[in-house]
C-alpha positions in Angstrom: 64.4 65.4 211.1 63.1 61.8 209.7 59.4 61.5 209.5 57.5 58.3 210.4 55.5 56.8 207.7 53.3 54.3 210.1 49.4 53.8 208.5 47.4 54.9 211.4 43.7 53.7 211.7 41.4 56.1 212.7 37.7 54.8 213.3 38.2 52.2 211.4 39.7 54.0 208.1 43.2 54.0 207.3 44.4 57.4 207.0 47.9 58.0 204.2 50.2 59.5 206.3 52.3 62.1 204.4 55.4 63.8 204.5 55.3 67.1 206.0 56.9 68.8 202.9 53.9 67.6 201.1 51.4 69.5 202.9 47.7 68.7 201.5 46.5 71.6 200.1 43.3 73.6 202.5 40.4 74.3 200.1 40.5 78.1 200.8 39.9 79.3 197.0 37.3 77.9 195.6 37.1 77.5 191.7 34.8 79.5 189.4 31.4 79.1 189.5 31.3 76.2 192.4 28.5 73.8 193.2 27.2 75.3 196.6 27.5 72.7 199.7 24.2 70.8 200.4 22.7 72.2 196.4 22.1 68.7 195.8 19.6 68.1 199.4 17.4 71.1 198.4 13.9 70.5 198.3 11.8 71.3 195.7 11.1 75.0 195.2 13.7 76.5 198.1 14.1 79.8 198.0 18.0 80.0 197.9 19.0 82.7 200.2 20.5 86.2 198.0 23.7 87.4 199.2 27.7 86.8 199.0 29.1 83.7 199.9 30.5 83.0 203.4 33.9 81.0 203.4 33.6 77.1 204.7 36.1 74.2 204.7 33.9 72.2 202.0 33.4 75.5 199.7 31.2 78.8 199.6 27.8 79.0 200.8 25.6 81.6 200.3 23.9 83.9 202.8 21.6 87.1 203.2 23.6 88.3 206.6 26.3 90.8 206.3 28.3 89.3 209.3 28.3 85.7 210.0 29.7 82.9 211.6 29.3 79.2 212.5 31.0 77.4 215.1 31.0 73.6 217.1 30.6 74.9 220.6 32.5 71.1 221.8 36.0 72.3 219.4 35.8 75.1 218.6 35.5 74.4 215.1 34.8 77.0 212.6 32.3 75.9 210.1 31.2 79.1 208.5 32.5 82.6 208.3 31.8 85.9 207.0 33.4 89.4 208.0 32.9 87.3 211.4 36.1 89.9 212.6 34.1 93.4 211.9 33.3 95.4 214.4 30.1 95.7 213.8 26.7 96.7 215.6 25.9 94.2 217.9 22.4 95.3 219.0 20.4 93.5 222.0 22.8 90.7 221.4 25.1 92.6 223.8 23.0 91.4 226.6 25.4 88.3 226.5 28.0 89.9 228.2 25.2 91.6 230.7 24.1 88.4 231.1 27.9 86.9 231.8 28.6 89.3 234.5 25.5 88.8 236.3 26.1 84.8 236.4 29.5 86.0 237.2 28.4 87.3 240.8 25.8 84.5 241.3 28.3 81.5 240.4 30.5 83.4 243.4 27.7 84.3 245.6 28.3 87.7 245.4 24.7 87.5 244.7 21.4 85.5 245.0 18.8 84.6 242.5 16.1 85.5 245.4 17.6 89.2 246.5 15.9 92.0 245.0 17.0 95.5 243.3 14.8 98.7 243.2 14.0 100.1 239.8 15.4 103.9 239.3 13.7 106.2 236.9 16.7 105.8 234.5 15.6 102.0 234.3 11.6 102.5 234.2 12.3 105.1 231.4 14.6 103.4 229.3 13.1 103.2 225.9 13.3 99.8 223.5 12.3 96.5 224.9 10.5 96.2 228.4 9.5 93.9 230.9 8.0 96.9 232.6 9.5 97.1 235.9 7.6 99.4 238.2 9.0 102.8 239.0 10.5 103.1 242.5 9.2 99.1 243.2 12.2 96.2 243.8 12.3 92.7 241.6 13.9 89.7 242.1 17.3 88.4 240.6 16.0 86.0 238.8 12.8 87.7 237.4 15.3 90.5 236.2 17.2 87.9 234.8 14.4 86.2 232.5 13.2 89.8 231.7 16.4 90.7 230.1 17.2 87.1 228.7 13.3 86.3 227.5 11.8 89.3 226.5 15.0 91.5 225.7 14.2 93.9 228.7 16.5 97.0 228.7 14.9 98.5 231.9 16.1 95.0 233.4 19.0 95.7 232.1 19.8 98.7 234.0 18.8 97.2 236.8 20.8 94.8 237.4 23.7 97.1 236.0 22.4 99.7 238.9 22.5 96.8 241.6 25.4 95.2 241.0 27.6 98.2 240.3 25.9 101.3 241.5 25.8 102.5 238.0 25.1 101.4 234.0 29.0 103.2 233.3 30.8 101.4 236.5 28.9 98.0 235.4 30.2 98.8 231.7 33.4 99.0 233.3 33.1 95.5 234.1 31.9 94.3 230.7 35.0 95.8 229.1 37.1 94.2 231.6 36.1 90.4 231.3 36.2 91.4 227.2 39.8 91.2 227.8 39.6 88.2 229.9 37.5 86.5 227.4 40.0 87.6 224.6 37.6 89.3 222.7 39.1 91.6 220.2 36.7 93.4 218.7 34.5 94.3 221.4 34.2 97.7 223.1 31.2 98.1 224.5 29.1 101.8 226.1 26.2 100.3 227.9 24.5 97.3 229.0 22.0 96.8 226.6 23.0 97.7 222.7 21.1 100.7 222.6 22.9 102.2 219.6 26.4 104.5 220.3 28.9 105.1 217.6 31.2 103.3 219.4 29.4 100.6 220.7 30.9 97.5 218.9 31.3 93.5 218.7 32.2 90.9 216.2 30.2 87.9 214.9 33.3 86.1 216.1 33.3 87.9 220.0 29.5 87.2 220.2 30.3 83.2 219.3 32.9 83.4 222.0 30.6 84.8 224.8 27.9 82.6 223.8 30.2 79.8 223.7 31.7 81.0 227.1 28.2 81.2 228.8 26.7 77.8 228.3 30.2 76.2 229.3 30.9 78.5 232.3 27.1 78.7 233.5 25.4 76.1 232.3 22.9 76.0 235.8 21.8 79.3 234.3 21.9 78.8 231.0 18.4 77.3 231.4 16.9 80.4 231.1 17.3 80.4 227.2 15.0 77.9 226.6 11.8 79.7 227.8 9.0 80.5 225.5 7.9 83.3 227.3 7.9 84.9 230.7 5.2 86.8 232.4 5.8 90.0 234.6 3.7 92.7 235.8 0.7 90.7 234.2 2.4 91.2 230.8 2.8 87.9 228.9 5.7 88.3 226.9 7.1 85.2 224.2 10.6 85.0 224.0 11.8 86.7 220.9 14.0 84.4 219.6 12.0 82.4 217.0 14.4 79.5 217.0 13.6 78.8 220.2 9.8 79.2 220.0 10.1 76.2 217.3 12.1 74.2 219.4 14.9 74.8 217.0 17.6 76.1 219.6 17.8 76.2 223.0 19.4 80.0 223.0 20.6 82.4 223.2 19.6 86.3 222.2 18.3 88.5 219.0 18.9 91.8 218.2 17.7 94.2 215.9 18.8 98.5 215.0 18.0 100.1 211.9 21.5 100.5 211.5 22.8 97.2 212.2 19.4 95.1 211.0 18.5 92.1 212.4 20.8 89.6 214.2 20.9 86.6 215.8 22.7 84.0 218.1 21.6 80.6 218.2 22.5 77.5 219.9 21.2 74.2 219.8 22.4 70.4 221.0 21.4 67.5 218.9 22.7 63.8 219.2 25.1 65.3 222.0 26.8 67.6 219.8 26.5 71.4 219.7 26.7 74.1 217.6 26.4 78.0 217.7 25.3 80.3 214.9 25.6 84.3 214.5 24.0 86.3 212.3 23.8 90.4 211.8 22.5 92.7 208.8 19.5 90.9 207.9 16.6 92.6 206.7 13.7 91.2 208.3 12.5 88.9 211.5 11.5 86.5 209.1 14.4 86.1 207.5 16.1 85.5 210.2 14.6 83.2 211.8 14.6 81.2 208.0 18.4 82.1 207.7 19.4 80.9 211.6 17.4 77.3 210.9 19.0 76.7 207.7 22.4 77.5 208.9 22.1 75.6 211.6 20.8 72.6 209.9 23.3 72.7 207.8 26.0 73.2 210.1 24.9 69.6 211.7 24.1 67.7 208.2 27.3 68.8 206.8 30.2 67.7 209.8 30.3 65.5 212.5 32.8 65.6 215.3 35.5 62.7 215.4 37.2 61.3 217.9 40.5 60.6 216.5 42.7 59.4 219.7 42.3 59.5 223.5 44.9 61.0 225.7 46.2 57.3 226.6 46.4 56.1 222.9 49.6 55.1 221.5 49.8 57.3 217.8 53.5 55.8 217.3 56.6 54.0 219.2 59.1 56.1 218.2 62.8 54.1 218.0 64.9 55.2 220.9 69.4 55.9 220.8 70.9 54.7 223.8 68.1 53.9 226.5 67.0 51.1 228.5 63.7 50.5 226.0 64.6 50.3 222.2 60.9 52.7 221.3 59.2 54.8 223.7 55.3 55.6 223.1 54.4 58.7 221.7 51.1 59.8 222.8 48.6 62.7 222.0 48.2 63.5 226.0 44.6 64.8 225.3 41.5 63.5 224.0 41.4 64.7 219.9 38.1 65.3 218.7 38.1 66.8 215.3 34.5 68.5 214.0 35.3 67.1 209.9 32.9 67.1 207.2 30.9 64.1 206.4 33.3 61.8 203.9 36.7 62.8 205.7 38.1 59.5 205.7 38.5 59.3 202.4 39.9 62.6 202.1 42.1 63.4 205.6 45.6 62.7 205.7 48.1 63.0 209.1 51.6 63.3 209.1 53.9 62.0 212.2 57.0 64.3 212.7 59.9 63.9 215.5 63.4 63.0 215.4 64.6 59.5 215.2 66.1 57.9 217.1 64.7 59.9 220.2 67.7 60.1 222.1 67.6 58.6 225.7 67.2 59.9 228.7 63.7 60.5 227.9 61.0 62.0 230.4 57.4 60.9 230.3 55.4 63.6 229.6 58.1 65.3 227.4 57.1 66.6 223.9 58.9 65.1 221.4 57.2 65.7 218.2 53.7 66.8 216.2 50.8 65.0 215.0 49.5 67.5 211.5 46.0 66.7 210.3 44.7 68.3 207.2 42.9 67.6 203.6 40.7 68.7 201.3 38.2 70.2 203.1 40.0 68.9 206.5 40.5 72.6 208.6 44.5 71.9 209.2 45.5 70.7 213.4 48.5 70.1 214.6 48.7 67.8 217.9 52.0 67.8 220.3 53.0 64.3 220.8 54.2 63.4 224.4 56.5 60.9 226.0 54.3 58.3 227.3 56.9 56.7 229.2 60.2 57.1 231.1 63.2 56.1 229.0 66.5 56.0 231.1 69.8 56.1 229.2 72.0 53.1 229.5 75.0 53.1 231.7 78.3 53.1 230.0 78.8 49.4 229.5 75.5 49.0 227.7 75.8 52.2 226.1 79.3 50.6 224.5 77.8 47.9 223.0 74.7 49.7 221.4 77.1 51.6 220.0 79.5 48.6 219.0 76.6 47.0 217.8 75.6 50.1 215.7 78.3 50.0 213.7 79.0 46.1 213.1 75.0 45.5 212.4 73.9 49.0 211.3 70.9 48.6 213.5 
C-alpha cells in the first residue's frame, strides 16, 4: 500500500498529511500535575469545582459529579467523560425514555395530543413529584405530557404508562424494548418514572443518547422543554430544571434520590450548534445548576464544529493502471463535520491511504481507500473515500501500449 502525500487545505489552513505508520499521538494521559483547560479564562474569585477529573481531548477537567458526560448533539462528539458507562441511578431523568415512547405513538398517530386518559388510584397515589391529577377524573395528552416533562410529574407518568399500555409493567416492556433499538447498553429499566429499584439503571452515556435521540426524532415535541412552568389543577408549578429557568438550556429533565444525588440533562443551541450535558451524584440543587452552566459553557468556548469536506469534494485524484482516465476522484461521499477544539489547525494532521495505481475497471461509488484525522487533542476519525467517478478499463489495444509505455518511460 503507497500513501498519498498531497497538502490538503482545510478552511483555509494547510493540514501536514502523515504517513499512517506515523500515527499522531491522542492526548489520553495527561502529564503530572496539568494546567486544567479554560484555568487561564477564570474570573476572579471562582470557586473551582472539588472532585476528580473527567477525561477530555484537550486534558483533565475537574468536576463535583460522580458520572458525567459531554457530548455535540450535531456529531456526536465526545467532549467530556466520566464513568459516563456506569450503570448508575438514573432518577427522574428516566422520564426520557417515558417521554420517547409517548412521542413514539403521537409521531404515528397511534395517539393524539387532544385524547384523554383517566387517572387510576395507582397514578393519584404515587408518591414523589405531582402535577396532581384528580382521582378517577381524565386529562389530556398533552397536559400529561407537560406535567411529566415540566414539573417532573410521576402520577402523569403512570398515566400515560396506564393509557397507552394498559399497565406501568407492559409500558416498561416497551421502554426496555426501544433500549435495544436505541443501542443503549447500560440501561434496564423497572418503571416509568425512576422511583428508586435495585435494578433500575442507566448510564450518563444512555441518557446522552435518548436525549440526543429525542430532539432529533421529535423535535415538534421537543418544545415542551423550554417551558418555565405549567399550571394544572390551579397549581402553578416552575419547571425544575434551573438551566432552563435562566434561559441557559432549552431541556431536557433533572433528577434527584438520596441514593443517586442530584442529576441533570441539559441541552442548549447557540450559534446553530448544539450540545448535551449529563450530570449524576451531585450533592445539592445548587450545585447543579452551577456545575450544568459551567460545563456547558465550556463545552461551547472550548470546540467548534468544522466542516472539513462536503460529500461532492474532491480529497485526492488518485492515479489509475489501465483505465480510460489516468486518476479517478476520490471523494468523502458525506458531508465531514468535525467538533475540534479551538486552535486545531495548527495541531490536526490527515493521512490519505489507498492503493496506487487504482487498478481500472473502477465503479463510482466504490470505496477505495481512508481518509485518518487525528492530533494532539484531535479525537482520531477515519473517513472511507469513494469513487467519484466511473473508470472503465482499456480495451486490449490500449491496454498494450500503457503497458508498453510502462516499461519504455517508467510512467
Amino acid at each position: 500500500m503507497t500513501l498519498s502525500r498531497r497538502m490538503l487545505l482545510l478552511a483555509g489552513a494547510a493540514l501536514p498529511v502523515v504517513s499512517a505508520c506515523a500515527r499522531p499521538a491522542y492526548a489520553a494521559s495527561p502529564p503530572a500535575r496539568p494546567v486544567r483547560p479554560g484555568a487561564a479564562r477564570r474570573k476572579p474569585g471562582e470557586i473551582v469545582p472539588s472532585g476528580s477529573p473527567a477525561h477530555t481531548p484537550i486534558g483533565p477537567l475537574d468536576t463535583a459529579a460522580r458520572q458525567a458526560i459531554v457530548v455535540d448533539y450535531g456529531t456526536g462528539a465526545t467532549l467530556l467523560e466520566k464513568d459516563s458507562d456506569i450503570a448508575m441511578v438514573p432518577s427522574s431523568m428516566t422520564k426520557l425514555m417515558t417521554a420517547y415512547i409517548v412521542y413514539g405513538r403521537l409521531k404515528a398517530g397511534r395517539l393524539q395530543l387532544t385524547q384523554e386518559f383517566p387517572v387510576s388510584e395507582k397514578a393519584w397515589r404515587m408518591g414523589g413529584s405531582k402535577m396532581f391529577v384528580p382521582l378517577n377524573g381524565n386529562v389530556k395528552v398533552e397536559d400529561l405530557i407537560r406535567g411529566m416533562i415540566v414539573q417532573s410529574g410521576n402520577d402523569a407518568c403512570i398515566v400515560l404508562a396506564e393509557g397507552i399500555a394498559g399497565s406501568e409493567e407492559q409500558f416498561v416492556e416497551l421502554m426496555n424494548q426501544k433500549a435495544k433499538e436505541l443501542g443503549l447498553e447500560r440501561s434496564t429499566f423497572r418503571n416509568v418514572t425512576g422511583w428508586p429499584d435495585p435494578e433500575h439503571r442507566m448510564s450518563a452515556r444512555d441518557i446522552a443518547t435518548v436525549a440526543r435521540r429525542l430532539i432529533q426524532d421529535f423535535p415538534e415535541y421537543y418544545k415542551y422543554d423550554a417551558e418555565k412552568s405549567f399550571k394544572f389543577n390551579n397549581i402553578d408549578q416552575p419547571n425544575r430544571n434551573t438551566l432552563v429557568q435562566k434561559g441557559v438550556a432549552d431541556g431536557l429533565k433533572t433528577g434527584h434520590t438520596d441514593e443517586a444525588g442530584y442529576g441533570l440533562v441539559a441541552s442548549s443551541l447557540r450559534a446553530g450548534r448544539r450540545v448535551i450535558v449529563v450530570l449524576n451524584g451531585l450533592t445539592t440543587m445548587h450545585q447543579r445548576g452551577e456545575e450544568g452552566e459551567r460545563l456547558m459553557d465550556w463545552a461551547f468556548r472550548e470546540f467548534e464544529n468544522v466542516s472539513l469536506f462536503t460529500a461532492g469534494d474532491t480529497v485526492e485524484q488518485a492515479p489509475v493502471w489501465l483505465g480510460t482516465s489516468p486518476t479517478v476522484p476520490l471523494v468523502g461521499g458525506r458531508d465531514l463535520v468535525m467538533t475540534l477544539p479551538r486552535g486545531w489547525k495548527t495541531k490536526a494532521k490527515i493521512s490519505v491511504q489507498y492503493e496506487s495505481p487504482i487498478r481500472a475497471p473502477i465503479s463510482r461509488g466504490a470505496e477505495l481507500g481512508k481518509l485518518h484525522v487525528a492530533g494532539d487533542g484531535v479525537p482520531e476519525m477515519e473517513v472511507a473515500l469513494l469513487a467519484g467517478a466511473d473508470v472503465p478499463r482499456l480495451g486490449l489495444p490500449g491496454r498494450a501500449v500503457a503497458v508498453l509505455s510502462h516499461y519504455v518511460t517508467g510512467s
